[in-house]
N, C-alpha and C positions, 0 to 999 in steps of 0.2 A: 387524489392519490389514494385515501384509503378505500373508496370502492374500486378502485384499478387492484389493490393490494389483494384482494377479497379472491379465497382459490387460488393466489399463485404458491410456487415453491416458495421462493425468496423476491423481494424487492430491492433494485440496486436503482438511486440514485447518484448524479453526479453535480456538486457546486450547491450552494445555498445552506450548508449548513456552520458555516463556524457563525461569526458573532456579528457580522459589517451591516447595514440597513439593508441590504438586500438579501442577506441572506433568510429565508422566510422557509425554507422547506423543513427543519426542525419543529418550528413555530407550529404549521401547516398541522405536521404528523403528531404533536405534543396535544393537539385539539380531539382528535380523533385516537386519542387512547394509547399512544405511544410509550410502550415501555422502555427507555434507555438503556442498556447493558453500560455502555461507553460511549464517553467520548470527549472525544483529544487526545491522543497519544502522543506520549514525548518519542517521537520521530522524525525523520528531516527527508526530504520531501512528506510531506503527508499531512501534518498535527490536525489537522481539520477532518479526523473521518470518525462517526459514525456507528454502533452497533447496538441494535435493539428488537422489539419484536411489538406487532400491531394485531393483537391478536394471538394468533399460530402464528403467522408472517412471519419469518426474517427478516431486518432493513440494514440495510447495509449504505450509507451516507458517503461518497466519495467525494475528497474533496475537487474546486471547481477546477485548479490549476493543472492542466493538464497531466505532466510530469508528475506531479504529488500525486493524480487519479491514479497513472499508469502503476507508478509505483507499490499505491494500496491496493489495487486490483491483485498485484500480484504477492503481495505479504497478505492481505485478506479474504478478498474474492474469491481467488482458486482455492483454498483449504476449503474454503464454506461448501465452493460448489461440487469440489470431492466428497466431499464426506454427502450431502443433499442425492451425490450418485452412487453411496453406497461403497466408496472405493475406501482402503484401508491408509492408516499413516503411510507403510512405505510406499503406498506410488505418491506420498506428495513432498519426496527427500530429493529437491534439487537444489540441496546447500553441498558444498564441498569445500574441504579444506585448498589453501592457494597459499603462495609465498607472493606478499611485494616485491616490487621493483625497487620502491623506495619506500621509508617511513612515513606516517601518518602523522602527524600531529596531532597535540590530545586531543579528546574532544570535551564538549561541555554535558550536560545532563541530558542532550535525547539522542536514541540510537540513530545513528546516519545509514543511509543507501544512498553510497557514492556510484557513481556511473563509472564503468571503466572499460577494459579491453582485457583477452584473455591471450595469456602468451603460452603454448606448449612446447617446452624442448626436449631437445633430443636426448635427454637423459630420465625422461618421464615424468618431470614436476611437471606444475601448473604454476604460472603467473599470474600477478593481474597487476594492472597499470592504469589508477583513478583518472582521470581525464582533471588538467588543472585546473579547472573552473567549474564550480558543482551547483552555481545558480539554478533553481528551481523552473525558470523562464527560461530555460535553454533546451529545447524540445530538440533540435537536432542532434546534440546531443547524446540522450536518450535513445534515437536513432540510430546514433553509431556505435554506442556500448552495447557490447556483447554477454556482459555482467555486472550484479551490484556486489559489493562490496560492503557486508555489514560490519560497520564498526559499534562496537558498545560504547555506553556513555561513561 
């Protein structure tokens, strides 16, 4: 991995870095000079991801489960590879305010991205509607929300 790293922009892995006996790709990178920025984040899908530097390298660590990858790719990933293209914050403001359909229950100490749907009515709000079941392992899911939904901890 670190002569693959050698002259790229950024390195993006995916799975092997939280703490289980197979996870070895932290291990791997920590050998070969691995500076750490982070990592774990109190987030849901995600806690397992990742940010440091091998060298110049960026490493970007995503974690293995898919949904939790999709998710960090898109809170992490894309700002990195914005800015890596030169592009400024506002093209990377695709947060917008929404009203529920219904309330949220509180949450605990890490920020959630809940999967949901986006409802536009005829009077010009924006809705969203969390899909009930936010399991991590439900990739279909994922594939039917049209939005996350950041709730704070």
């Amino acid at each position: 991995m670190a002569n693959g790293a050698r002259g790229s922009d950024l390195l993006v892995t995916t799975g092997g870095i939280s703490v289980g006996e197979h996870d070895l790709v932290r291990q791997a990178l920590n050998t070969n000079g691995l500076e750490i920025d982070f990592w774990r984040v109190a987030m849901r899908p995600g806690k397992p991801v990742m940010f440091g530097k091998l060298g110049a390298v960026p490493i970007l660590g995503l974690p293995g489960n898919p949904v939790s990858s999709i998710v960090c790719a898109l809170v992490f990933l894309l700002p990195v590879m914005r800015r890596l293209l030169g592009l400024t914050e506002h093209h990377n403001s695709n947060v917008q305010q929404a009203f529920l359909t219904s309330p949220l229950p509180a949450n605990d100490k890490r920020e959630d991205y809940l999967r949901a749907t986006i409802e536009h009515r005829e009077d010009g709000t924006v809705w969203t509607r969390p899909f009930k079941r936010q399991d991590s392992s439900m990739l279909t899911l994922l594939a039917k929300a049209q939005c996350l939904i950041i709730r704070a901890p």
